[in-house]
Wavefront OBJ file of the C-alpha trace (Angstrom):
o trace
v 6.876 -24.669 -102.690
v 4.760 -24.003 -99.277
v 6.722 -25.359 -96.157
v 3.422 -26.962 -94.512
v 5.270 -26.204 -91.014
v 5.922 -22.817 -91.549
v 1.734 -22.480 -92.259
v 0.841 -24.687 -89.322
v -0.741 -22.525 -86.590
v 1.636 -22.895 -83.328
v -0.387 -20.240 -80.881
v -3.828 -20.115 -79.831
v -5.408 -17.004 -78.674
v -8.478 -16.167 -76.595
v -8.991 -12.653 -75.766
v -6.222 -11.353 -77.229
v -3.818 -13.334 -75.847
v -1.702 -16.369 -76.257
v -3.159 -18.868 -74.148
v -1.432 -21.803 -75.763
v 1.390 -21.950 -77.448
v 3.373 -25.040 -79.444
v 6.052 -23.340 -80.131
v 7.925 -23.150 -76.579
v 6.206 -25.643 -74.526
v 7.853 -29.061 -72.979
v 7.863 -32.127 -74.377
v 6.048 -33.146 -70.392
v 3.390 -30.246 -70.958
v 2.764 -31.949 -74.586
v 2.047 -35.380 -73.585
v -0.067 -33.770 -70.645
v -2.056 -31.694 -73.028
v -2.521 -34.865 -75.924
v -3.070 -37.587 -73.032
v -6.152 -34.831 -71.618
v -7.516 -34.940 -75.243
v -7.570 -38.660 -76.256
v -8.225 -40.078 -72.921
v -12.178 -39.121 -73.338
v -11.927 -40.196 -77.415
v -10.477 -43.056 -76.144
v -13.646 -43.750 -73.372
v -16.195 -42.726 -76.558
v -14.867 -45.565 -78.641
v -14.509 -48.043 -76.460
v -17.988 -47.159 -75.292
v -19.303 -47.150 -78.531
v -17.033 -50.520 -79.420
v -18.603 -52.240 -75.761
v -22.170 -51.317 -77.176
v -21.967 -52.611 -80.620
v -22.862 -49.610 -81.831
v -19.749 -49.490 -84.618
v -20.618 -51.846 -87.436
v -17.649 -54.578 -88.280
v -15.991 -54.481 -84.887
v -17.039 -57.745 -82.709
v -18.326 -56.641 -78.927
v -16.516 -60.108 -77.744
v -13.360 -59.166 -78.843
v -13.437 -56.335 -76.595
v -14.108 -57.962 -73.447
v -11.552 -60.156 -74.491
v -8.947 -57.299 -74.708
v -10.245 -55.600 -71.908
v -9.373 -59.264 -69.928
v -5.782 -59.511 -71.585
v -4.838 -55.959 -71.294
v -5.702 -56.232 -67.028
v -3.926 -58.972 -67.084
v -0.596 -57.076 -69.000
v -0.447 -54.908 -66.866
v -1.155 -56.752 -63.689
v 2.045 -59.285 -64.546
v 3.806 -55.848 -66.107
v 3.847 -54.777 -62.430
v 4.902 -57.842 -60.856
v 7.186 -58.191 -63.016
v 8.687 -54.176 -62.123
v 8.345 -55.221 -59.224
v 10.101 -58.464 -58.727
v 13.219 -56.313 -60.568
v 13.189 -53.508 -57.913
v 13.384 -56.404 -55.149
v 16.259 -57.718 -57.238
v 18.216 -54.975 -57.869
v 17.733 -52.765 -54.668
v 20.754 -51.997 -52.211
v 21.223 -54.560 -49.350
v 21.054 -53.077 -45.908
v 24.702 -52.879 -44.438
v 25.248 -55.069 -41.461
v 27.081 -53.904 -38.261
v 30.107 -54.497 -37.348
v 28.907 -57.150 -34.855
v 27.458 -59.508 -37.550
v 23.964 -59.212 -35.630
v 21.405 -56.800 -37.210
v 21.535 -53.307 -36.790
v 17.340 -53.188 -35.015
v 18.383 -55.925 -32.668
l 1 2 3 4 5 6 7 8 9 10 11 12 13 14 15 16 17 18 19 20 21 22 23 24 25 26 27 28 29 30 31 32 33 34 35 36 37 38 39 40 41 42 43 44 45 46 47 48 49 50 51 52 53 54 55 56 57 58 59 60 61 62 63 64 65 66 67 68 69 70 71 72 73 74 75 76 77 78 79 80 81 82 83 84 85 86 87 88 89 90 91 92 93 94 95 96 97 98 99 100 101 102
């Protein structure tokens, strides 16, 4: 039986050398390298999705999701936000009881 890893190609070469390699590279590097490749599929379907130009998907819907997914993430941040006011260290007060810029 074939291990299907064990055949799956882990370096790329270009003139003679390994310009990119699988095999030793960071998780970070990874995500770099796969959000760099499906950021512009991602633009060409939604494009093509936007346009109607892919038959069975409605062009409303993706207004609509364009609307709710701003909206996500505007309230996602708020919401980050409203925790880092919550949860970040309280100045310490001087020994005076008065503020420390008075």
């Amino acid at each position: 039986m074939i291990n299907r890893l064990e055949t799956f190609p882990t370096n790329l070469y270009l003139l003679g050398r390994v310009s990119f390699s699988l095999s030793g590279m960071r998780p970070s590097r990874l995500i770099g390298y796969l959000m760099i490749i499906l950021s512009p599929l991602g633009f060409a379907f939604y494009t093509l999705w936007f346009f109607n130009l892919l038959p069975g998907l409605d062009p409303d819907l993706v207004v609509k999701s364009t609307i709710y997914l701003l909206a996500l993430f505007f309230f996602g941040v708020v919401g980050v936000l409203g925790y880092l006011v919550i949860t970040a260290p309280r100045p310490k007060e001087s020994v005076r009881g008065g503020s420390e810029h008075a």
